[in-house]
Backbone as ProteinMPNN parsed JSONL, in Angstrom:
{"seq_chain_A": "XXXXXXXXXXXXXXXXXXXXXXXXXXXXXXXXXXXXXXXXXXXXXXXXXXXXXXXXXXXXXXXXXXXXXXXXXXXXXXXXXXXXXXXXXXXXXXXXXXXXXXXXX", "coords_chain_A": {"N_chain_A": [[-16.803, -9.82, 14.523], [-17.499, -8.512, 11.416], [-19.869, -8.369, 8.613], [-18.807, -8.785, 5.383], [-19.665, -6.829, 3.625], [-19.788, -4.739, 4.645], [-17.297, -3.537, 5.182], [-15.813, -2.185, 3.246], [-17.404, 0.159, 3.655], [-17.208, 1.126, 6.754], [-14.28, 0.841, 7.034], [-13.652, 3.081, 5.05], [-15.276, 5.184, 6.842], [-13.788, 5.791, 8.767], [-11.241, 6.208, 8.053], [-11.902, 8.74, 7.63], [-12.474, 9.378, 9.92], [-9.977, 9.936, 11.014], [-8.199, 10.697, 9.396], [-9.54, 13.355, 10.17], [-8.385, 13.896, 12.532], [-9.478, 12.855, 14.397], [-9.009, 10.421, 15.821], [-8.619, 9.78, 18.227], [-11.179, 10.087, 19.974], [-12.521, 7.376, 19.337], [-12.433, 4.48, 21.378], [-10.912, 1.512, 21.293], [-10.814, -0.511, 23.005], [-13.078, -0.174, 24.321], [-14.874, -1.401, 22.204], [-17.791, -2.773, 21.57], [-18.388, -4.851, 19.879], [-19.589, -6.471, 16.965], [-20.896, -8.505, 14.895], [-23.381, -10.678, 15.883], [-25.765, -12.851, 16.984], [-28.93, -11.953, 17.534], [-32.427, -10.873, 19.295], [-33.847, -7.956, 18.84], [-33.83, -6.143, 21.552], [-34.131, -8.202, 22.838], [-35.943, -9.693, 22.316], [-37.631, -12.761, 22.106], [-39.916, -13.119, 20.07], [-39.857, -10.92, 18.734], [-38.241, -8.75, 15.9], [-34.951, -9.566, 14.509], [-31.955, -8.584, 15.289], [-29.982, -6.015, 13.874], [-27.296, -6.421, 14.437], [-27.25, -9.184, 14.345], [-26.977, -9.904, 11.991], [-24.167, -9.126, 11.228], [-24.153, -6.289, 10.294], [-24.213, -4.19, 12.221], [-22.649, -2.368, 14.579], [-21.133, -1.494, 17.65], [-19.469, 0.616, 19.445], [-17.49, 2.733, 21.467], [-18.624, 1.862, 23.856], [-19.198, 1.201, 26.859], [-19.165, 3.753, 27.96], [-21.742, 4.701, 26.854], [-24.435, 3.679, 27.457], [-27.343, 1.496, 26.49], [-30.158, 3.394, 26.304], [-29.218, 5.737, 28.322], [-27.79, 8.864, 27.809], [-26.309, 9.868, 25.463], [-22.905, 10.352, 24.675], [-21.119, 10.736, 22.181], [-18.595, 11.551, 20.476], [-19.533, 14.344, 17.953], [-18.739, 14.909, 15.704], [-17.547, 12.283, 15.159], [-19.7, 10.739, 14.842], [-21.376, 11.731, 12.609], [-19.265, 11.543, 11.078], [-19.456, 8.639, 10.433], [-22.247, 8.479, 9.687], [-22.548, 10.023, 6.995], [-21.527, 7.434, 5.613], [-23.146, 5.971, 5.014], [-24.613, 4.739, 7.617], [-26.414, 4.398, 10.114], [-27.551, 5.816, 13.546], [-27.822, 5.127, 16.761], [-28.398, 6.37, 18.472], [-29.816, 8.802, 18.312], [-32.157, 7.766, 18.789], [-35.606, 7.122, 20.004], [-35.304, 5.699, 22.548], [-32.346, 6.214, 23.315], [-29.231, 4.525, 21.87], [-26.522, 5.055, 21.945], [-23.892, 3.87, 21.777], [-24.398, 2.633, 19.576], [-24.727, 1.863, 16.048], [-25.8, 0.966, 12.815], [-25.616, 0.073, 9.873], [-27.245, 0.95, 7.031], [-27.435, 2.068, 3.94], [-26.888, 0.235, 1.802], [-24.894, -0.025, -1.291]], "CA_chain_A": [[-16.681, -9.938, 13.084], [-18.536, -7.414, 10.737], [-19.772, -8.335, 7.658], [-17.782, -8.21, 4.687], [-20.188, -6.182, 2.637], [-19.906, -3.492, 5.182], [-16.328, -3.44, 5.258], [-15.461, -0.573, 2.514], [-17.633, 1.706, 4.101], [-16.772, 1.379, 7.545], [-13.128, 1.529, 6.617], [-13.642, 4.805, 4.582], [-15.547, 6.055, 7.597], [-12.601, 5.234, 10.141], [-10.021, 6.843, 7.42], [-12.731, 9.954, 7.479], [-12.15, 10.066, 10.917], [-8.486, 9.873, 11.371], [-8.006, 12.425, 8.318], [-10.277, 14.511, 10.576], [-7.754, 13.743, 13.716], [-10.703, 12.589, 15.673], [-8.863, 9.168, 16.093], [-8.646, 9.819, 20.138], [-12.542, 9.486, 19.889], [-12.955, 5.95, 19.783], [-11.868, 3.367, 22.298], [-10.163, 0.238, 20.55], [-10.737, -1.369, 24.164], [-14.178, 0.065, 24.413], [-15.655, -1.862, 20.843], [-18.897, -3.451, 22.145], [-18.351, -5.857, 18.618], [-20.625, -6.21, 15.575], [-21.979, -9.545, 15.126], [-23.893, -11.004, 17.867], [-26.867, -12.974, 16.449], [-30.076, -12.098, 18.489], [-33.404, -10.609, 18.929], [-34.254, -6.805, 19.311], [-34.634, -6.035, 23.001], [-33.556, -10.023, 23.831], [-37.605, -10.507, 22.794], [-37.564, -13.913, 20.608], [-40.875, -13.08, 19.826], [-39.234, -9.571, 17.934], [-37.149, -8.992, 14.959], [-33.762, -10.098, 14.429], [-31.334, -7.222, 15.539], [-28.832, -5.777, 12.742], [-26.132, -7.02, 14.804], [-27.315, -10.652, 13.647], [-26.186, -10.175, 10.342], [-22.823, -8.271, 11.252], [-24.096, -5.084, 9.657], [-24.019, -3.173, 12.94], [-21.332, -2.575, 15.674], [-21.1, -0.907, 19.027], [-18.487, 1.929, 19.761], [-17.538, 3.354, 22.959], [-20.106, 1.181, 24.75], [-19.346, 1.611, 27.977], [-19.533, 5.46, 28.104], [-22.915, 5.423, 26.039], [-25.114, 2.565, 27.62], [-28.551, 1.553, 25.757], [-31.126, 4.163, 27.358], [-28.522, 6.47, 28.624], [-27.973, 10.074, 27.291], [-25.324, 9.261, 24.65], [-21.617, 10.9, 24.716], [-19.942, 10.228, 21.135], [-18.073, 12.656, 19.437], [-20.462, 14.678, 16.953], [-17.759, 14.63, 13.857], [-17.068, 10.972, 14.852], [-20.759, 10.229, 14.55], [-21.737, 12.405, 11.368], [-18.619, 10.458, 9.712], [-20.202, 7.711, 10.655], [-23.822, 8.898, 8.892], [-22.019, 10.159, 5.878], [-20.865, 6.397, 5.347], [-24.353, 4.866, 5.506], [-24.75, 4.341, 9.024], [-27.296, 5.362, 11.319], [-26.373, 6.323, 14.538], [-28.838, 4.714, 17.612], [-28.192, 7.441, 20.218], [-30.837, 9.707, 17.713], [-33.515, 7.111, 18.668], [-36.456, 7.986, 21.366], [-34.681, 5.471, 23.98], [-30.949, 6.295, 22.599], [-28.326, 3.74, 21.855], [-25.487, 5.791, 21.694], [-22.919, 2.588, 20.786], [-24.965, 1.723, 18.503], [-24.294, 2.427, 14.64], [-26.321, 0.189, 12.12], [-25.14, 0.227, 8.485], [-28.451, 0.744, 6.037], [-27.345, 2.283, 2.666], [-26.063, -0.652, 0.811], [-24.237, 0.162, -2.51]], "C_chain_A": [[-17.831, -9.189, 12.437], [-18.452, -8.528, 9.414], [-19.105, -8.162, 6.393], [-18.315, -6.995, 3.396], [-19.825, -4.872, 3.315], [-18.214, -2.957, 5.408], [-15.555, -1.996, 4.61], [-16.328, 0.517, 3.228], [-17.188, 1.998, 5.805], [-15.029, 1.779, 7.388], [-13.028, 2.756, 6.097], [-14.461, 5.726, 5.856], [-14.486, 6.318, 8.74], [-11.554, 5.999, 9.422], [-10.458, 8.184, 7.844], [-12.031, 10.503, 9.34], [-10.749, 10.524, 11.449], [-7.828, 10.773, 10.703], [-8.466, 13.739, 9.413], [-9.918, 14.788, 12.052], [-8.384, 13.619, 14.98], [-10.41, 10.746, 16.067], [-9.054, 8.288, 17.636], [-10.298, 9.612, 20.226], [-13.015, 8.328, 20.03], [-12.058, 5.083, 20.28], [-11.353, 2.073, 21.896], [-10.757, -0.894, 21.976], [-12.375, -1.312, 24.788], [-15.65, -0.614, 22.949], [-16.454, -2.897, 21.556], [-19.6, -4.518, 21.243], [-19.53, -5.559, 17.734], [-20.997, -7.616, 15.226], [-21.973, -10.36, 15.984], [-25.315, -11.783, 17.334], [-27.887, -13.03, 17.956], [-30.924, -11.362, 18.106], [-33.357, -8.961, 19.397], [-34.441, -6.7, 20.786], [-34.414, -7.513, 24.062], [-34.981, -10.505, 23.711], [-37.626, -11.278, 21.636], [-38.72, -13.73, 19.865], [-40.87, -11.713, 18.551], [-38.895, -9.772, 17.017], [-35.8, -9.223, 15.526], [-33.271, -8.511, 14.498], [-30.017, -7.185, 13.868], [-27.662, -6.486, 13.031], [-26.032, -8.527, 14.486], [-26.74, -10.848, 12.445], [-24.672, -9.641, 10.079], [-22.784, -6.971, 10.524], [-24.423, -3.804, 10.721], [-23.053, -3.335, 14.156], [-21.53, -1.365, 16.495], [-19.733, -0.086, 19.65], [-18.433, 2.808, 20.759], [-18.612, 3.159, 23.97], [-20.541, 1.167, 26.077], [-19.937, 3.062, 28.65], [-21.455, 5.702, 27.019], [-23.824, 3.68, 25.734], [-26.885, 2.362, 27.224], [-29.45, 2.304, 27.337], [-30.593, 5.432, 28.352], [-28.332, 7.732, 27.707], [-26.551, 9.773, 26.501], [-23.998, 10.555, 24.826], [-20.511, 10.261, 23.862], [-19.901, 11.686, 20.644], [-19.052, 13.353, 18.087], [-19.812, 14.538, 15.42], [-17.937, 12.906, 13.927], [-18.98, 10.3, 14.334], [-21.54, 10.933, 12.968], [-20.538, 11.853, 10.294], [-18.956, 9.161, 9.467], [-21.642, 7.624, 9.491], [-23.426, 9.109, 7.007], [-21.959, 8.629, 4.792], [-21.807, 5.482, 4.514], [-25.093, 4.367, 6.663], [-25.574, 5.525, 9.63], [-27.032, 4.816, 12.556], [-27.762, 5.966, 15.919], [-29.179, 5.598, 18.98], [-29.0, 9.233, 19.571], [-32.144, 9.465, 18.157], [-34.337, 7.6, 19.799], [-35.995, 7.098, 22.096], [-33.528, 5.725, 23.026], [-30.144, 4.734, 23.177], [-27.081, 4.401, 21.499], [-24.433, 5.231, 21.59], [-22.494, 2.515, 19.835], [-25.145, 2.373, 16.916], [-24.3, 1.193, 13.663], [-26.1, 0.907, 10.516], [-26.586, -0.311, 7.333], [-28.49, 1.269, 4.624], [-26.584, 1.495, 2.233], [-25.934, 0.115, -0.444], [-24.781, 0.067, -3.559]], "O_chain_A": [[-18.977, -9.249, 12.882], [-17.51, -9.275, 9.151], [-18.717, -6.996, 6.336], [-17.607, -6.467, 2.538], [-19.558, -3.913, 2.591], [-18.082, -1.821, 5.864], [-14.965, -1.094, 5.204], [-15.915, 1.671, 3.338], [-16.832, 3.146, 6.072], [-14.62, 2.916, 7.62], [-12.303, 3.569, 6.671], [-14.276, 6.942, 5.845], [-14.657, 7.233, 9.546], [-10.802, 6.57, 10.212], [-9.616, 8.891, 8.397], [-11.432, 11.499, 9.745], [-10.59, 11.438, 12.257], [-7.011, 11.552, 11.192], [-7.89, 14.826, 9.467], [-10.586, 15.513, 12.79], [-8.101, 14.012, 16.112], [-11.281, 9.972, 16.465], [-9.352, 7.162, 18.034], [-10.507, 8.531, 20.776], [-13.935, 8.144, 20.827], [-10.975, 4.888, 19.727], [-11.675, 1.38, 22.861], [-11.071, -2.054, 21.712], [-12.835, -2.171, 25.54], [-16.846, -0.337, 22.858], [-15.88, -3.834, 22.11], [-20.713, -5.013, 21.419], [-20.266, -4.575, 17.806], [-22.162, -7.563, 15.621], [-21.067, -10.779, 16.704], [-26.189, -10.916, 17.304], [-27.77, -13.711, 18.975], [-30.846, -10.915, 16.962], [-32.742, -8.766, 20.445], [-35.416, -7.324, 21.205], [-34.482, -7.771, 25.264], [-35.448, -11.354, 24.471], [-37.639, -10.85, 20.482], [-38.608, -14.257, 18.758], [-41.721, -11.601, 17.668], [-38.992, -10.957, 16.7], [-35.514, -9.117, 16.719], [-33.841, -7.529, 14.022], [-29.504, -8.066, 13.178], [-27.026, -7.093, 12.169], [-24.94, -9.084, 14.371], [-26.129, -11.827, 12.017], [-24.095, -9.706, 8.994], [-21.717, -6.491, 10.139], [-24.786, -2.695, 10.329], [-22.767, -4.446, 14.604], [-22.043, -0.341, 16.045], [-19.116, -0.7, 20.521], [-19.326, 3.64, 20.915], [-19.249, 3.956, 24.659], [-21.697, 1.135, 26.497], [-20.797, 3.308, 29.495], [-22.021, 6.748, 26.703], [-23.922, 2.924, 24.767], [-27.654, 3.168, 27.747], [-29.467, 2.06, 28.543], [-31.393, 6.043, 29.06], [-28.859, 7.537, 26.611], [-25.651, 9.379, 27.243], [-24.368, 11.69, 25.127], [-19.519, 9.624, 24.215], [-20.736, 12.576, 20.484], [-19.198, 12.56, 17.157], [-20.314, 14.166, 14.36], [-18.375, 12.277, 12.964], [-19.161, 9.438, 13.474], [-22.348, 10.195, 12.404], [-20.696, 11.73, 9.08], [-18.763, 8.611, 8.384], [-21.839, 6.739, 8.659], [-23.921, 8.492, 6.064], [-22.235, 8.624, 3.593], [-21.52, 4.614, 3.69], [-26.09, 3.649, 6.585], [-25.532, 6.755, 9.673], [-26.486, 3.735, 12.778], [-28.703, 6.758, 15.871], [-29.878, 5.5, 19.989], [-28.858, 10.349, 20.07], [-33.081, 10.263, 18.116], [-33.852, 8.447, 20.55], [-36.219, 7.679, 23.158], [-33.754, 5.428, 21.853], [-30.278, 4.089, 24.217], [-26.674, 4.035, 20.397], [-23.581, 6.04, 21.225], [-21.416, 2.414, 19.25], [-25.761, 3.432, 16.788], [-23.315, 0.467, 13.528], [-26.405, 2.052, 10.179], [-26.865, -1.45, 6.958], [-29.51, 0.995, 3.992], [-25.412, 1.866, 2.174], [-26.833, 0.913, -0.708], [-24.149, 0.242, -4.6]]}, "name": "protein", "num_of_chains": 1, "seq": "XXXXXXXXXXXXXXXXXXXXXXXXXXXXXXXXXXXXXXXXXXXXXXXXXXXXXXXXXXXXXXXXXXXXXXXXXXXXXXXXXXXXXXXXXXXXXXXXXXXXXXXXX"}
């Protein structure tokens, strides 16, 4: 379950992609979900991860495992960015899943 604030923009990014016939790109069976309440890293001692609040979700998770050299589609991930969403498989360990929603409205 995602958030419902994040809802219009992920939907307009998911139309973006399907307009852009990059629908074969993401895995329906591969969605690694979007809220999950926990800590950064699993360290209680950390912050609270985005995925706690349902404002981030995990996409083709298998193929693009935290710390692994990421393998998402470059359109599917720049429609993604466009949206609001930053994209975790940029980061210095990559999460290439991982796609956290930070321009609120």
């Amino acid at each position: 379950t995602c958030h419902r604030a994040l809802l219009p923009q992920l939907r307009a990014a998911l139309k973006d992609v399907a307009a852009q016939g990059l629908a074969y790109t993401i895995d329906p069976a591969d969605y690694g979900g979007c809220f999950s309440p926990r800590f950064i890293d699993r360290d209680p001692g950390g912050r609270l991860s985005h995925h706690s609040w349902g404002i981030a979700l995990d996409i083709n998770a298998r193929a693009n495992a935290f710390g692994t050299k990421p393998d998402q589609e470059p359109q599917l991930v720049s429609a993604l960015q466009a949206r609001g969403f930053v994209w975790g498989g940029d980061w210095l360990i990559p999460d290439g899943m991982h796609f956290e929603w930070v321009e609120f409205p």
